[in-house]
C-alpha positions as CSV (number, residue, x, y, z in Angstrom):
1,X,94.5,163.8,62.2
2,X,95.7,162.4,59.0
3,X,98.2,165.0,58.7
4,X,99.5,165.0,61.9
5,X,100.1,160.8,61.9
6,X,101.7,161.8,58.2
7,X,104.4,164.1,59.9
8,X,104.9,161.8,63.0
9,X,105.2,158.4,61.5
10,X,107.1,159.7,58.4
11,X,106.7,157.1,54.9
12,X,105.1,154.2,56.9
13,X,103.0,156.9,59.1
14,X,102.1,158.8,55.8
15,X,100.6,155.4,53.6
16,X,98.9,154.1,56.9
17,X,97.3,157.5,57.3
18,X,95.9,157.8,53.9
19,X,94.6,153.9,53.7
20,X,92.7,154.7,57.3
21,X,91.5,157.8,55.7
22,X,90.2,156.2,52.3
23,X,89.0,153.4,54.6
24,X,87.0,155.5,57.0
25,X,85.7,158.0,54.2
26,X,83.9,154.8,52.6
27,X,82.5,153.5,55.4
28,X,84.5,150.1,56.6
29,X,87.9,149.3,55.9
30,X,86.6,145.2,55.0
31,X,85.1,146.6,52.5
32,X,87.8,147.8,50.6
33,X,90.9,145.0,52.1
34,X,89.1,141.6,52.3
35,X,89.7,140.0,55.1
36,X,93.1,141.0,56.4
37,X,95.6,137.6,56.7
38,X,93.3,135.5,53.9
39,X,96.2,135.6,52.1
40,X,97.6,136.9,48.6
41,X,94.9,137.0,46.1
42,X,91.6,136.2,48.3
43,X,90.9,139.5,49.5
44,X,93.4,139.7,52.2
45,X,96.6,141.2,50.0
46,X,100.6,140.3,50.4
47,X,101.9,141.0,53.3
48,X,104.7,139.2,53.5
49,X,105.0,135.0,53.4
50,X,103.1,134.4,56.5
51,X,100.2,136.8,55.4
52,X,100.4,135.5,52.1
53,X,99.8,131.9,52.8
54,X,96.9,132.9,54.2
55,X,95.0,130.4,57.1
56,X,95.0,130.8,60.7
57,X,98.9,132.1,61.2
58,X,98.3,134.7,58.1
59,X,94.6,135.7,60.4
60,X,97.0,135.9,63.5
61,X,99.7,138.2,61.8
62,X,97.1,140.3,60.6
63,X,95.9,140.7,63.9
64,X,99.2,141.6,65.1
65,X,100.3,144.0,62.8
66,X,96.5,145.6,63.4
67,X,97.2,145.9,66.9
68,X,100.7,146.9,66.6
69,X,99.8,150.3,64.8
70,X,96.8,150.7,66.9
71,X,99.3,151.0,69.9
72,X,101.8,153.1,67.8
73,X,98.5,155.2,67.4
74,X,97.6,155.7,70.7
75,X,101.2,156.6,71.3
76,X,101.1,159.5,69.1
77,X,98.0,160.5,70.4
78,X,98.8,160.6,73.8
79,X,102.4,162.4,73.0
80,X,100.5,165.1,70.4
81,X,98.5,165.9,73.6
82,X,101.1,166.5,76.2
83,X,102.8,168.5,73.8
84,X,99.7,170.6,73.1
85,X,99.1,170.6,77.2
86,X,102.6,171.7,76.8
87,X,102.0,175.3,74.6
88,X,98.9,175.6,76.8
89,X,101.2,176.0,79.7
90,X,103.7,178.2,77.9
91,X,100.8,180.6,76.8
92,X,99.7,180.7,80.3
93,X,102.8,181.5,81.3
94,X,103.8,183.9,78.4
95,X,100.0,186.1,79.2
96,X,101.1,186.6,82.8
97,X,103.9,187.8,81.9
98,X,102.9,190.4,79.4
99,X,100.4,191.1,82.1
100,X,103.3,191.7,84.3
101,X,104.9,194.1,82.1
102,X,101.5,195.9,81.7
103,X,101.3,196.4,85.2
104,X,104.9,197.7,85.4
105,X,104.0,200.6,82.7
106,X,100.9,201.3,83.9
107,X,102.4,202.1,87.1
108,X,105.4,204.1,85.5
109,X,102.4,206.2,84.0
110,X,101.0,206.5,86.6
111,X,103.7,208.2,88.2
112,X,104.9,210.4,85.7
113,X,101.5,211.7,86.1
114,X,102.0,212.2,89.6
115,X,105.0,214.0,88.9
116,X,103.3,216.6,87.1
C-alpha cells in the first residue's frame, strides 16, 4: 500500500508513506513522534510556526493536518478501487470476447468438416 500511496501522492505521498510505514512496523506512531503539535523540541517536531509554538492551536493544527491526509487517504483508496473495479470489467469484457471468437472458429471447423 505503501507503494501505491508513493506513486499517487508523488514527493509528499512518498515521505508520508514511508513515516506511516516505519510508524506501523514499530508498533505506534507516538512512539516514535511525540505528541504531534507539542511543539519544536518537546516531542511534537517543527511543523511550521503554529505547530512549533506548541499549546492548544499547535494540538489543533496537528489535528488538522492528521485528518487532512487521512481524507486524502481515503481518497486514493476509494479511486485505486474503482480503477481496479475498472480492469475487472475490461477483463470480463475482453474473456467474452475471446470466447466469442472461439465460438466463431469452432463453428468454421466445424464446417469444413462438414464439407468433407
Amino acid at each position: 500500500m505503501a507503494a501505491v500511496l508513493a506513486l499517487r501522492g508523488g514527493l509528499r505521498g512518498a515521505l508520508l508513506a514511508q513515516q506511516q510505514q516505519r510508524a506501523w512496523s514499530s508498533g505506534s506512531g507516538a512512539d516514535q513522534l511525540g505528541e504531534l503539535g507539542k511543539g519544536a523540541g518537546k516531542g511534537g517536531g517543527g511543523g511550521g510556526t503554529i505547530r512549533e509554538a506548541g499549546g492548544a492551536f499547535g494540538k489543533k493544527q496537528a489535528a488538522e493536518e492528521e485528518r487532512y491526509f487521512r481524507e486524502k487517504e481515503r481518497e486514493q483508496l476509494a479511486a485505486l478501487r474503482r480503477h481496479h473495479e475498472e480492469e475487472i470489467d475490461h477483463h470480463k469484457k475482453e474473456i467474452e470476447r475471446l470466447q466469442k471468437e472461439i465460438e466463431r472458429h469452432k463453428h468454421k471447423i466445424k464446417k469444413l468438416k462438414d464439407d468433407d
